[in-house]
Each structure stands twice: as structure tokens, then as C-alpha cells.
Residue, then its C-alpha position, 0 to 999 in steps of 0.5 A: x918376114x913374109x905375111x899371109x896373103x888373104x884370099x882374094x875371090x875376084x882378084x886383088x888389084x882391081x879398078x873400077x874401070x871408067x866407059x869410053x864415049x864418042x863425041x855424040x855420047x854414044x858407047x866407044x867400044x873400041x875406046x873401052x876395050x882399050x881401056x880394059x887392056x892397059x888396065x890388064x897389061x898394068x898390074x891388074x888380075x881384076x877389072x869392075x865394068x859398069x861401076x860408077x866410074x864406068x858412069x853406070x846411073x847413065x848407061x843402059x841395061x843394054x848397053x851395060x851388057x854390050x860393055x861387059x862382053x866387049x871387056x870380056x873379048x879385051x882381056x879374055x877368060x883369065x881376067x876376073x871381071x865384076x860386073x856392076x849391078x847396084x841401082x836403086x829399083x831391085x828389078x832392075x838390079x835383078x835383070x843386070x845381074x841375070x844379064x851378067x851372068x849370060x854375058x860372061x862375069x865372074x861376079x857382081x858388084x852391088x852397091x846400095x840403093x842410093x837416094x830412097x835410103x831403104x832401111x837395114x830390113x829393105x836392103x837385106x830384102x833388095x841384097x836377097x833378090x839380087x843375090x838369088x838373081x844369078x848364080x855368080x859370086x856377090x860383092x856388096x859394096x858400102x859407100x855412104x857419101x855417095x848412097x846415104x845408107x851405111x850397110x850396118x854390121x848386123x846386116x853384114x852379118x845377116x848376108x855373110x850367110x848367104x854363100x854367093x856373098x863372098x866379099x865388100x868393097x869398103x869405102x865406110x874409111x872405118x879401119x876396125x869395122x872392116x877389119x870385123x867383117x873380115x875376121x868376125x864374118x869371113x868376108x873378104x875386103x877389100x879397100x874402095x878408097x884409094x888413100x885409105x888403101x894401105x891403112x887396109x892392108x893392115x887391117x886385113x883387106x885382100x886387095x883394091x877396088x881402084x879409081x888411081x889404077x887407070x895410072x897406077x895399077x903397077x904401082x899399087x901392084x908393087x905396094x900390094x908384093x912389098x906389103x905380102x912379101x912383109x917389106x911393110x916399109x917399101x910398101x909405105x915408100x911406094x904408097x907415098x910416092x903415089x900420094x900426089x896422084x892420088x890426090x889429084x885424082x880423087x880431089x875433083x867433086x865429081x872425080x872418077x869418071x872425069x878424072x879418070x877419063x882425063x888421065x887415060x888421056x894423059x896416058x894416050x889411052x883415049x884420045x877424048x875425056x867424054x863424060x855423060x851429062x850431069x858430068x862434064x868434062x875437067x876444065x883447064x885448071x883442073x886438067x892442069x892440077x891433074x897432069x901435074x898431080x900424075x906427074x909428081x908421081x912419076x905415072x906422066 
């Protein structure tokens, strides 16, 4: 029996793309155009530039803007790119999200602020400046472990009204509440854990913002066809077999930029894992349980 697949606005499998640097720290354009088209040439209709993976609390308002057009002449016009703008100054927020539209997006990511903890009323008014910043789509993404604010459903409720703000990125892990600002305000969801991404797709999520798609974006990509096509069965097995690179992935404190780096380095994607500072590169036993995570997986 096949299911309805829900729309999905910006694609639906989509990673959260990590930033190349150069020894010096300096932006590897090159490296992160390649980055983009393995990620393109691996089951991905989607790709975030400048998200967190894409360690974007480091990189510039100039540079973040040299990033997306980079991206955009990687993978050219068919590819859906969501442009990171979240930070915790409105203002700069806005000049992302205006420099993101001029630079070719086609929709924007924004995150709530993260350390000042506005209150529910300070996030609708710092949503409602950004979103009135540019004309592209909105995604408002939700991720209290890392921003200390948890976007409430009144205030979902308040911004689904809007008509640019079309979809969230749900990294809450509640099963039920997503599927509530799925069903109750027509807003697309999709998945922004990695472990929790087949428990989404049964609670309506349209797709994946991804971390363990710079290895396996083929793999969700087959999890995501068995589970539309209703083979929910095949779409467990390959979600199991992913299991231990996912782990490994997402196990590492400060994993995403440093795992992900590493294991486009496994993959001979890059041929550094640079991180900016206050990250750091994976140390050997962490680099060792990474390779061996991707490996059991069968993605090295």
C-alpha cells in the first residue's frame, strides 16, 4: 500500500552542509563546492549553506554570502538551497536574510536566538523582522539544546499566519508536537535529529535536515522511497543498518562540524577536517570510533 507523501517545500532530503576551510582558517571555496556536489550526486534535492554545521556563529556576513553563491554554481538552479540566517542580533539576522535572497536561496533557515533567551513575545518580534526581511520562504527551526529557548505552539501558532513561514525544522524530539504543527497549522516538518528521523516520518514529517547525510544521503533517500512507497518494514531495516553511523556521528560533544568534517575525509571528499576555533578537530579515538561507526554501516 503506498502512503501520501506530504509536500515538501525545500526538498526532502536535505543536509545541513558542513564549510571547508584552509589550513590558515581561511574559507576553502573550492572544498565546499565539492562538498555540495557529493552531497547533490548522493540522494540529496536539498542542501542548508551556513547553518551550524556550516559553523556559521564563526564565519561572516561576507563570507557566508560568498559561501551560498559558491553553492549555487556547484549544483546549479535545480538544487533547493536554505540559506542559514539565525543569530542572536535581529539586525544581523535581517542583513543575512536580504543577502540571501540577492545571492540566490531559495528559502531561509532561522534558528532562535540563542544565549539571550528572548521570551515568546521577543521571538515573534525578531521572526516578524526577519521574515518581512526578503521575500523568500521561512523555516523556523527549533532546537532548545543548543539555543535555551523552546519556540512554544501558541507562537507557532502566531507565525503559521504569516504566509512566507511555510515549514520548521524540529530538533524539540517531541513525536506529537510536531505532529500538531503538522496537522493543526499546516506547517511542513521536517525531522532535525538524525535518530529521530523515522519516528517523524510517522508522525508526518515531509523530510530530513541532516548531519549523517554528508555519508548517508542515499541511504535516508531509500529509507524516505520504501517508507512513501508504504514498505514501512524495508524503511526500518535500512534505518537500522544506519544506526551505527549515526551514532557515531551525532555521539561526539560538539559533533556536526567536527564529525562531519572527518567523515567527508573518510570519504575523500576533502582532504583536511578544519574546524574554526572554539572547535577542534576529532582526536584519534574519536576519529577511530567514527571510521569504525561509518563502517558498520557500510557508508566506508
Amino acid at each position: 500500500m503506498t502512503s501520501v507523501a506530504p509536500a515538501a517545500p525545500f526538498g526532502r532530503v536535505l543536509t545541513a552542509m558542513a564549510t571547508a576551510f584552509h589550513e590558515d582558517g581561511s574559507v576553502d571555496f573550492d572544498g565546499t563546492s565539492a562538498i555540495a556536489a557529493h552531497l547533490v550526486a548522493n540522494g540529496h534535492d536539498g542542501l542548508v549553506v551556513s547553518g551550524t554545521t556550516g559553523e556559521s556563529p564563526t564565519t561572516t556576513i561576507e563570507e557566508d554570502g560568498e559561501i551560498l553563491a559558491a553553492v549555487r554554481a556547484a549544483v546549479g538552479p535545480s538544487i533547493k538551497l536554505v540559506a542559514g540566517v539565525g543569530t542572536n542580533t535581529t539586525v544581523h539576522s535581517v542583513e543575512l536574510a536580504q543577502q540571501a535572497e540577492k545571492n540566490g536561496a531559495d528559502g531561509v533557515l532561522l534558528v532562535t536566538p540563542y544565549y539571550n533567551k528572548p521570551s515568546q513575545k521577543g521571538l515573534l518580534h525578531h521572526f516578524r523582522q526577519v521574515v518581512d526581511a526578503s521575500e523568500l520562504p521561512v523555516m523556523l527551526y527549533d532546537v532548545p539544546s543548543r539555543t535555551g529557548t523552546t519556540i512554544a505552539f501558541d507562537t507557532y501558532a502566531e507565525a503559521a499566519q504569516w504566509d512566507k513561514v511555510i515549514a520548521v525544522k524540529d530538533a524539540v524530539g517531541d513525536l506529537v508536537r510536531a505532529l500538531r504543527i503538522n496537522t493543526e497549522l499546516d506547517l511542513a516538518v521536517y525531522s532535525g535529529d538524525d535518530a529521530n528521523t523515522l519516528g517523524f516520518l510517522a508522525h508526518g514529517a515531509c523530510g530530513v535536515v541532516s548531519v549523517a547525510g554528508h555519508a548517508a544521503g542515499n541511504e535516508i533517500k531509500a529509507m524516505f522511497d520504501a517508507w512513501f512507497a508504504g514498505d514501512t518494514v524495508g524503511a526500518r531495516q535500512i534505518f537500522t543498518r544506519m544506526l551505527p553511523a549515526i551514532d557515531a556521528i551525532m555521539g561526539v560533544p560538539n559533533y556536526g562540524a567536527t564529525t562531519a568534517k572527518a567523515t567527508l575525509q573518510l570519504l575523500g571528499v576533502i582532504n583536511n577536517r578544519n574546524v574554526r576555533s572554539p572547535l577542534v578537530p576529532l582526536d584519534d579515538e574519536e576519529y577511530a570510533a567514527l571510521r569504525a561507526g561509518l563502517a558498520a554501516s557500510g557508508l566506508i
